[in-house]
C-alpha positions as a printed NumPy array, in Angstrom:
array([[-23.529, 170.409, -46.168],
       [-20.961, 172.664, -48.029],
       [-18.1  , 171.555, -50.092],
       [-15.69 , 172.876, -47.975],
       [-17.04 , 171.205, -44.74 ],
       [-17.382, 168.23 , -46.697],
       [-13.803, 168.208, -47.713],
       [-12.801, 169.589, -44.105],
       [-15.027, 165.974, -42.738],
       [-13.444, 163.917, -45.324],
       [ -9.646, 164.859, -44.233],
       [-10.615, 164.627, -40.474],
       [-12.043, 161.379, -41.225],
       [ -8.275, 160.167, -43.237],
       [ -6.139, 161.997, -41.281],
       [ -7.401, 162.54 , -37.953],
       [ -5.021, 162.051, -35.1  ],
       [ -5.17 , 161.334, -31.558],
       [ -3.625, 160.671, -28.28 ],
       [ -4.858, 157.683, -26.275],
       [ -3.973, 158.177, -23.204],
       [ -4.695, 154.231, -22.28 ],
       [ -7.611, 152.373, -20.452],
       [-10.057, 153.643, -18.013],
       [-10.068, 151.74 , -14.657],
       [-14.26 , 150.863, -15.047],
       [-13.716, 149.793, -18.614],
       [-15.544, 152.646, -20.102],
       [-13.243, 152.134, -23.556],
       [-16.085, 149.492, -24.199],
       [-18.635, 152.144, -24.264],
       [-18.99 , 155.137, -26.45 ],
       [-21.663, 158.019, -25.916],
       [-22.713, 160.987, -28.464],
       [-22.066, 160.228, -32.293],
       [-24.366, 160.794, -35.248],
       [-28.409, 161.361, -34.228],
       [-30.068, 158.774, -34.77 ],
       [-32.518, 160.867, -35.981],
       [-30.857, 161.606, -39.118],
       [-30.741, 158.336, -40.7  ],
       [-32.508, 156.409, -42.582],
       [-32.621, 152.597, -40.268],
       [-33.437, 150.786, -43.466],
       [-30.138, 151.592, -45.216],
       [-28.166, 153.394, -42.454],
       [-28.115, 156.307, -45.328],
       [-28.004, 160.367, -43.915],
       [-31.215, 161.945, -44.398],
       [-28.653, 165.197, -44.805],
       [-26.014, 164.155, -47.307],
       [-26.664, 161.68 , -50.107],
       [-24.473, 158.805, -50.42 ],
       [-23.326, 159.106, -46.829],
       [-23.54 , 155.565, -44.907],
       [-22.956, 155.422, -41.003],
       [-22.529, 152.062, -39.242],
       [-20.991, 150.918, -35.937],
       [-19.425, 152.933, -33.325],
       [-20.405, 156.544, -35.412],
       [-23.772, 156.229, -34.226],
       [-25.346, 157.895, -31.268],
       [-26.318, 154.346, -29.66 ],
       [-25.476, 153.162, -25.934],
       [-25.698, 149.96 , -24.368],
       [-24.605, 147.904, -22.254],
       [-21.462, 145.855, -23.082],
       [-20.878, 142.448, -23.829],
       [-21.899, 142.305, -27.208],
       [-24.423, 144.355, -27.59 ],
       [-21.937, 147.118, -28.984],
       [-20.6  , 144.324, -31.794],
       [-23.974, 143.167, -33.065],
       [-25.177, 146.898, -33.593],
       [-21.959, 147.288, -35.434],
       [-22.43 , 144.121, -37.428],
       [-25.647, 144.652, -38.039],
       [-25.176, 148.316, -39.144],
       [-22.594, 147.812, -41.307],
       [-24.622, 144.942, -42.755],
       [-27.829, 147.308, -44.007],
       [-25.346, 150.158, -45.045],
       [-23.059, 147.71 , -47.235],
       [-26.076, 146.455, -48.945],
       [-27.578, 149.32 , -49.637],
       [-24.704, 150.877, -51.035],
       [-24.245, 147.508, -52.987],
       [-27.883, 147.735, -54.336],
       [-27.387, 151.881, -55.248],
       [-25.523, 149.968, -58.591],
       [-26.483, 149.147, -61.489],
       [-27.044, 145.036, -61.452],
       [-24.475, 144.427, -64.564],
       [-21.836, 146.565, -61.932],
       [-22.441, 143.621, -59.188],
       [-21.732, 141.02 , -60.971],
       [-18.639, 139.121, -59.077]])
Protein backbone atom coordinates (compact mmCIF):
# COMPACT_ATOMS: atom_id res chain seq x y z
CA UNK A 1 0.00 0.00 0.00
CA UNK A 2 1.36 3.57 -0.77
CA UNK A 3 2.08 6.25 1.67
CA UNK A 4 -0.37 8.39 0.48
CA UNK A 5 -3.26 5.81 0.62
CA UNK A 6 -1.99 4.91 3.84
CA UNK A 7 -2.23 8.38 5.16
CA UNK A 8 -5.58 8.92 3.07
CA UNK A 9 -6.88 5.29 5.32
CA UNK A 10 -5.46 6.61 8.43
CA UNK A 11 -7.50 10.12 8.28
CA UNK A 12 -10.70 8.27 7.06
CA UNK A 13 -10.23 6.00 9.86
CA UNK A 14 -9.87 9.46 12.62
CA UNK A 15 -11.98 11.57 10.94
CA UNK A 16 -14.51 9.83 9.07
CA UNK A 17 -18.02 11.13 9.29
CA UNK A 18 -21.39 9.89 8.80
CA UNK A 19 -25.05 10.27 8.82
CA UNK A 20 -27.14 7.62 10.58
CA UNK A 21 -30.15 7.86 9.42
CA UNK A 22 -31.60 5.59 12.53
CA UNK A 23 -32.73 1.86 12.85
CA UNK A 24 -33.91 -0.48 10.27
CA UNK A 25 -37.40 -1.97 10.96
CA UNK A 26 -35.86 -5.98 10.72
CA UNK A 27 -32.98 -5.01 12.95
CA UNK A 28 -30.40 -5.30 10.31
CA UNK A 29 -28.09 -2.58 12.48
CA UNK A 30 -27.13 -5.93 14.29
CA UNK A 31 -25.67 -7.28 11.20
CA UNK A 32 -22.90 -6.02 9.05
CA UNK A 33 -21.90 -7.54 5.53
CA UNK A 34 -18.58 -6.83 3.33
CA UNK A 35 -15.43 -5.60 5.38
CA UNK A 36 -11.84 -6.77 5.14
CA UNK A 37 -11.33 -10.47 3.20
CA UNK A 38 -10.85 -12.76 5.26
CA UNK A 39 -8.48 -13.94 3.06
CA UNK A 40 -5.98 -11.43 3.81
CA UNK A 41 -5.26 -12.11 7.31
CA UNK A 42 -3.36 -13.94 9.16
CA UNK A 43 -6.27 -15.95 11.88
CA UNK A 44 -3.45 -16.56 14.29
CA UNK A 45 -2.74 -12.88 15.01
CA UNK A 46 -5.54 -11.12 13.06
CA UNK A 47 -2.29 -9.35 11.31
CA UNK A 48 -2.76 -8.15 7.21
CA UNK A 49 -0.93 -10.37 5.04
CA UNK A 50 -0.70 -6.81 2.91
CA UNK A 51 0.52 -4.19 5.36
CA UNK A 52 2.78 -4.99 8.30
CA UNK A 53 1.74 -3.96 11.62
CA UNK A 54 -1.88 -3.67 10.55
CA UNK A 55 -4.33 -5.58 13.12
CA UNK A 56 -8.15 -6.03 12.20
CA UNK A 57 -10.63 -7.26 14.83
CA UNK A 58 -14.42 -7.06 15.28
CA UNK A 59 -16.90 -5.55 13.06
CA UNK A 60 -13.89 -4.66 10.15
CA UNK A 61 -13.95 -8.10 9.15
CA UNK A 62 -15.80 -9.64 6.28
CA UNK A 63 -17.72 -12.16 8.74
CA UNK A 64 -21.68 -12.70 8.90
CA UNK A 65 -23.73 -14.41 11.27
CA UNK A 66 -26.48 -14.66 12.79
CA UNK A 67 -27.18 -12.35 15.78
CA UNK A 68 -27.41 -12.85 19.27
CA UNK A 69 -24.00 -13.02 20.16
CA UNK A 70 -22.38 -14.48 17.72
CA UNK A 71 -21.32 -10.92 16.32
CA UNK A 72 -19.77 -10.04 20.10
CA UNK A 73 -17.74 -13.19 20.62
CA UNK A 74 -16.07 -12.83 17.05
CA UNK A 75 -15.34 -9.34 18.16
CA UNK A 76 -14.03 -10.42 21.53
CA UNK A 77 -12.30 -12.99 20.34
CA UNK A 78 -10.65 -11.00 17.48
CA UNK A 79 -9.61 -8.33 19.32
CA UNK A 80 -8.23 -10.84 21.82
CA UNK A 81 -5.52 -12.60 19.17
CA UNK A 82 -4.77 -9.10 17.58
CA UNK A 83 -4.03 -7.38 21.12
CA UNK A 84 -1.73 -10.14 21.96
CA UNK A 85 0.01 -10.32 19.15
CA UNK A 86 0.69 -6.83 18.96
CA UNK A 87 1.61 -7.15 22.75
CA UNK A 88 4.09 -10.03 21.96
CA UNK A 89 5.66 -7.90 18.61
CA UNK A 90 7.72 -6.09 21.90
CA UNK A 91 10.52 -6.56 23.28
CA UNK A 92 9.79 -8.54 26.85
CA UNK A 93 11.69 -5.69 29.08
CA UNK A 94 8.86 -3.17 27.04
CA UNK A 95 5.90 -5.42 28.71
CA UNK A 96 6.76 -5.27 31.82
CA UNK A 97 3.59 -3.61 33.82
Amino acid sequence: MAKNELNKLAQEITQGQYKIQGKGTFKEEFVTCGGVDLKEIDFKTMASKRCSGLYFAGEILDIDGITGGFNFQSAWTTAWLAGNAIANSFPATARTV
